[in-house]
C-alpha positions as CSV (number, residue, x, y, z in Angstrom):
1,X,-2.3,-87.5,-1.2
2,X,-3.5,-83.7,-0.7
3,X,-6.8,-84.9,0.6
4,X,-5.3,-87.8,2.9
5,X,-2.6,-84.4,4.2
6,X,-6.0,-81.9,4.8
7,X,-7.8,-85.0,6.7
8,X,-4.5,-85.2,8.7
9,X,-4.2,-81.3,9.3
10,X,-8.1,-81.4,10.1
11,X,-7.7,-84.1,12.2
12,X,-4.7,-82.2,14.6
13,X,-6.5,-79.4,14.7
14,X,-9.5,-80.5,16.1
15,X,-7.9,-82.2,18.8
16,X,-5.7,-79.0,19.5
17,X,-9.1,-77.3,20.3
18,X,-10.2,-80.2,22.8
19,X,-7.1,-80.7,24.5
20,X,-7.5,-79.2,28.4
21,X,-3.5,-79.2,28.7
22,X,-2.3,-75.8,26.7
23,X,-1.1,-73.4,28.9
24,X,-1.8,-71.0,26.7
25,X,-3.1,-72.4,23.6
26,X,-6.7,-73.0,21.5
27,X,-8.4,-73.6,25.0
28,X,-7.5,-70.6,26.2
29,X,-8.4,-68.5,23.5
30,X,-11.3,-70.4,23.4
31,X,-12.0,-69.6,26.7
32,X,-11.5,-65.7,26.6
33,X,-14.0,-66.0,23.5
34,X,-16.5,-67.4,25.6
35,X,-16.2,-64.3,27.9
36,X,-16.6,-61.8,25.4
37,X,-19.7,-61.9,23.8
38,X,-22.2,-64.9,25.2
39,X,-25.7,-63.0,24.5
40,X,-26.2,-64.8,21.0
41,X,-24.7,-68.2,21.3
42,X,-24.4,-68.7,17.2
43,X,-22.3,-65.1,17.2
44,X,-20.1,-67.0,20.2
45,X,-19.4,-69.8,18.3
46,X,-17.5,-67.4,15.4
47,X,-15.7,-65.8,17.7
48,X,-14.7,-68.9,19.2
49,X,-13.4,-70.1,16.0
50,X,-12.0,-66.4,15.1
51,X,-10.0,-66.1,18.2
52,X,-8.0,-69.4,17.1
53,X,-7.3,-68.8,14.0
54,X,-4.5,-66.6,13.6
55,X,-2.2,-69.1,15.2
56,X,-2.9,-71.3,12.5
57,X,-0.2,-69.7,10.3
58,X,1.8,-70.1,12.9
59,X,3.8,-73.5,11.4
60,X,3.9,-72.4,8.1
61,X,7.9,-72.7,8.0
62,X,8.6,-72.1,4.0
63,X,7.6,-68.8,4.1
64,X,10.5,-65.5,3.3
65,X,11.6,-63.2,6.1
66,X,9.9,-60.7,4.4
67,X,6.3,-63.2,4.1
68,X,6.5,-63.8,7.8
69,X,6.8,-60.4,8.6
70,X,3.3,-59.6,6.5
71,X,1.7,-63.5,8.1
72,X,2.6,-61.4,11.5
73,X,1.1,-58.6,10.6
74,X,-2.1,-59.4,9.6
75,X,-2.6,-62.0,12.2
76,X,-1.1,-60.8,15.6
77,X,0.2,-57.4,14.6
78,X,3.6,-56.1,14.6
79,X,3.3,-53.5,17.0
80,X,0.3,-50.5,18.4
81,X,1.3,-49.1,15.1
82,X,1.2,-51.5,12.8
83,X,-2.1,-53.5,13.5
84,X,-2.8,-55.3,10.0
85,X,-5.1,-57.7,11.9
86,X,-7.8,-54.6,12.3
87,X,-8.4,-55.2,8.5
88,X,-10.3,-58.1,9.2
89,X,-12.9,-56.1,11.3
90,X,-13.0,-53.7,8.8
91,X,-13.8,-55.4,5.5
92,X,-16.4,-58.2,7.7
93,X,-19.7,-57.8,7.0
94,X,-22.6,-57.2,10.2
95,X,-24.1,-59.8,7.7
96,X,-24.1,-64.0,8.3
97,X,-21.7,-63.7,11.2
98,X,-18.8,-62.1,9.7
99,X,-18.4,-59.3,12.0
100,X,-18.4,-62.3,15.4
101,X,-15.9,-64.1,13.8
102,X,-13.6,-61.2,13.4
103,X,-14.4,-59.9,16.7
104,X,-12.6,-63.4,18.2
105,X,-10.2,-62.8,15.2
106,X,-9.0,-59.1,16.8
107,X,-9.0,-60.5,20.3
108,X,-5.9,-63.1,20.0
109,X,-3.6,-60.2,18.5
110,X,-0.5,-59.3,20.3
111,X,-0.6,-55.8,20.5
112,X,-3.2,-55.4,23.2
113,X,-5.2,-58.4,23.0
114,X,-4.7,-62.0,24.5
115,X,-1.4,-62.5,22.9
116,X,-0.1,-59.4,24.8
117,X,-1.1,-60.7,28.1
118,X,1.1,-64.2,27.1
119,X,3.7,-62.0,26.0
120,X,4.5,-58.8,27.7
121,X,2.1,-58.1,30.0
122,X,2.7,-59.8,33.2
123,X,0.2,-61.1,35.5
124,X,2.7,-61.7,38.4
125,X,3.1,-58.7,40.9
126,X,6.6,-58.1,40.5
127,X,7.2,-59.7,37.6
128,X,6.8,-57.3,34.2
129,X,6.7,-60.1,31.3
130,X,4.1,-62.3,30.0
131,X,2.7,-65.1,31.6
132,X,4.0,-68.0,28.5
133,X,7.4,-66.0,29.1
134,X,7.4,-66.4,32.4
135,X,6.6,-69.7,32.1
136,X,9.0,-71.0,29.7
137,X,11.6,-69.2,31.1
138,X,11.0,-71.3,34.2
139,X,10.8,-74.5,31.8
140,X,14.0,-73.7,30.6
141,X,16.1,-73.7,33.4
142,X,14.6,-74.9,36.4
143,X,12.3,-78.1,35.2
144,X,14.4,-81.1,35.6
145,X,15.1,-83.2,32.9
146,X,17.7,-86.5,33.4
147,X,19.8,-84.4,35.6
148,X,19.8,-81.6,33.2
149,X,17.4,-78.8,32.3
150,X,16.1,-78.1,28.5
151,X,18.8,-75.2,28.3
152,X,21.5,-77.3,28.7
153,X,20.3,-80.3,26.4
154,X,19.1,-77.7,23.4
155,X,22.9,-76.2,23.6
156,X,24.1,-79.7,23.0
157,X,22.0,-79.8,20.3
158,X,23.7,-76.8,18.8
159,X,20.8,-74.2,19.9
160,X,22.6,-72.1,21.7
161,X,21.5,-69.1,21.5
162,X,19.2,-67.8,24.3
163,X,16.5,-65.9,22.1
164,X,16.3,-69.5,20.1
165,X,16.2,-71.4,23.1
166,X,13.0,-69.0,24.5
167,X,11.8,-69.7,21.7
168,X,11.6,-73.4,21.5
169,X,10.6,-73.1,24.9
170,X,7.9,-71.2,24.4
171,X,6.8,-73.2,21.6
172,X,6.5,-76.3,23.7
173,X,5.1,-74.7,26.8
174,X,1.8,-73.2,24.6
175,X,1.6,-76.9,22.2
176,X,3.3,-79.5,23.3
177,X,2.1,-80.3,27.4
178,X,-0.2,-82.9,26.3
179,X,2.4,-84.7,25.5
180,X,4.4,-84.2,28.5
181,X,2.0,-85.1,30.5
182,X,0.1,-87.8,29.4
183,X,-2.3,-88.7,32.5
184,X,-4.2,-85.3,31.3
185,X,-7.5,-86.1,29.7
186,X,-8.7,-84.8,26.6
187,X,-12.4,-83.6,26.5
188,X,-14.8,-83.2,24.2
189,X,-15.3,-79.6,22.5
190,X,-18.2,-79.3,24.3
191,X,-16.6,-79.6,27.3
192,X,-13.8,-77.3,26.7
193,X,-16.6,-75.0,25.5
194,X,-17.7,-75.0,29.0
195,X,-15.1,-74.5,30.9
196,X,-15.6,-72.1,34.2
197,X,-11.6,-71.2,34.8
198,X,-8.5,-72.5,32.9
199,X,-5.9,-72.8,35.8
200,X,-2.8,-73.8,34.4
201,X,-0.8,-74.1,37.1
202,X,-3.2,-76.7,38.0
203,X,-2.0,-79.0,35.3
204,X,1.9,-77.8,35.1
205,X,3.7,-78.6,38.2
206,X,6.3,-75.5,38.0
């Protein structure tokens, strides 16, 4: 049964890195890693993989307040001040790749790396939030859903609290778009690998 769950796990992961539809998710990353170090492409590779991995803890639901606040810290960061992701770079070896994949590792973190550009950092003149805010603020309010928007059918659902509800919505617009739209492709690692630009609002029609 553990083996048949880690071939399941494996298995969603590896299409979460070829999917072309997150607005902000693996591909992205993936994408940024390709842009910051391409003069060794075995080095690339690890900081491909490093640059997605601290969102892996990200579903890990049975974990204490007090556990979350540590799986934060030493994956995203809490704050300038409190960067427990750095530890990564510091105890990786120059040796067998090590020091490439932490290199991808410290560029997702949400103090001043990608993270903080989805975040708080806005890339809208006029607009000082971050991009997946931005977005999923829009998504939660102004996308149409059965004459209603996501706002309005989470607070029937009991989530009605707007913090929550950002939440959710920002959970959905960086995972879930493949699902919501379905006519998007999924291609091959290689391809995603490839990518020149990574134009969401391409692919999401708000």
């Amino acid at each position: 049964m553990k083996k048949l769950s880690s071939s399941i796990l494996g298995l969603i992961l590896f299409l979460s890195l070829v999917a072309t539809a997150f607005p902000w998710g693996s591909a992205t990353h993936a994408y940024i890693a390709t842009r910051i170090g391409r003069i060794l492409p075995f080095s690339n590779t690890n900081e491909i993989y490093g640059s997605m991995v601290p969102d892996l803890f990200n579903y890990v639901f049975n974990l204490s307040q007090d556990q979350m606040y540590w799986a934060r810290y030493y994956t995203h960061g809490i704050n300038p001040n409190r960067e427990g992701f750095m530890e990564v770079w510091s105890k990786a070896s120059w040796w067998g790749y090590q020091k490439s994949l932490a290199y991808g590792f410290i560029s997702h973190n949400d103090c001043w790396g990608a993270d903080s550009v989805a975040h708080y950092s806005g890339i809208y003149v006029g607009v000082n939030k971050g991009y997946v805010i931005f977005k999923s603020e829009k998504l939660l309010r102004e996308v149409p859903i059965d004459n209603s928007n996501l706002s309005e059918i989470l607070s029937s659902l009991g989530v009605t609290d707007s913090g929550d509800q950002l939440e959710l919505a920002h959970n959905i617009f960086e995972v879930a778009a493949i699902f919501i739209w379905p006519s998007i492709t999924v291609l091959s690692a290689k391809k995603l690998l490839q990518l020149r630009s990574f134009e969401a609002t391409t692919l999401l029609p708000f």
